[in-house]
C-alpha positions in Angstrom: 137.4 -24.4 -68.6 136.6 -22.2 -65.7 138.9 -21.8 -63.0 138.4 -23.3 -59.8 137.1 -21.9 -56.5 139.7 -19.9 -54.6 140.8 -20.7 -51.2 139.4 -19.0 -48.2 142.8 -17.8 -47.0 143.0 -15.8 -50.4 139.6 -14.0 -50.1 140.2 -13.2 -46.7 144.0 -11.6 -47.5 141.6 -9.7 -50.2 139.7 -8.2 -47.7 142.6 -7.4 -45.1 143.9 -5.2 -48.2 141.2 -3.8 -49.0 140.0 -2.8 -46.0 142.6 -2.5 -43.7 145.2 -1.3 -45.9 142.7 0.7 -48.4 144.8 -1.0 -51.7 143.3 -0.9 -54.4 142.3 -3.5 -57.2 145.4 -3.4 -59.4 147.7 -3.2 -55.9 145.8 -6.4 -54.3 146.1 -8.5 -57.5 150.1 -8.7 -57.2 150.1 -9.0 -53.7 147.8 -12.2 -53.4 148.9 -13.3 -56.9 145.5 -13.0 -58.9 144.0 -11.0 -61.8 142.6 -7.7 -60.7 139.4 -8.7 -62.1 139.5 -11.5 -59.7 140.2 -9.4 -57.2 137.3 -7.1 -58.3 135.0 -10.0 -58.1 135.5 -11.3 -55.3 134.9 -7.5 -53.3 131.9 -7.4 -54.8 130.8 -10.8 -53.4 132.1 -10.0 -50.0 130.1 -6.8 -50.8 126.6 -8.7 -51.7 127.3 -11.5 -48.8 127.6 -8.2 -45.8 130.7 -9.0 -45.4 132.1 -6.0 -45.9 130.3 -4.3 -42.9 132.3 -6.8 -40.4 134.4 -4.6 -38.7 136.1 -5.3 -35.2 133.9 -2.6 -33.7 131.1 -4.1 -35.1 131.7 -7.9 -33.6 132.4 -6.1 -30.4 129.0 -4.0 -30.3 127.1 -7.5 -31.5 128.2 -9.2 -29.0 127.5 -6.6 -26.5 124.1 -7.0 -27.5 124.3 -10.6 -26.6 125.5 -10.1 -23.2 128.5 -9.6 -20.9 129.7 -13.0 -21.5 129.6 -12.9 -25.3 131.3 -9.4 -25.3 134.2 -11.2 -23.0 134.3 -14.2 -25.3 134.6 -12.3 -28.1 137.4 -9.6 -26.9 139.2 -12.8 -26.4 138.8 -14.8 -29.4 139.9 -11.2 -31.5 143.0 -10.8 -29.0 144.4 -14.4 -29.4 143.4 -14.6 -33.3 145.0 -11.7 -34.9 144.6 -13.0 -38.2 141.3 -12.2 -40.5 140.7 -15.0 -41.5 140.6 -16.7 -37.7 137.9 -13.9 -36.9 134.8 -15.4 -38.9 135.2 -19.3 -37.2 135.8 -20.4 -33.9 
């Protein structure tokens, strides 16, 4: 039976590690409690999906393009949501 979809708090601790910290596979598998082939998997997804390229610099430049406003709304969203996974909703 295949497992079942893993939670969103889990992927985004995934990417924190990976690319925040720089872990690697083996290192991220015992700290969010999955098998490093899991953990593989699911970098190469965020990989495929562009996730990867979502750096704070880059939400910042994006929303410079936008306008004044966005930029401001946006250096205030990232300052009062210091967690990753608060940074892709609103």
């Amino acid at each position: 039976m295949p497992a079942g979809r893993m939670a969103k708090r889990r992927v985004s601790e995934i990417l924190r590690y990976r690319f925040e910290d720089g872990l690697g596979h083996k290192a991220i598998s015992y700290r969010v409690g999955a098998a490093p082939s899991t953990v593989r998997e699911t970098l190469r997804l965020a990989g495929t999906a562009g996730l990867a390229d979502w750096t704070i610099e880059r939400i910042g430049r994006e929303a410079s393009a936008i306008g004044p406003d966005a930029a401001l709304l946006c250096q205030k969203i990232l300052a009062d949501r210091p967690h990753p996974e608060q940074w892709f909703r609103t």
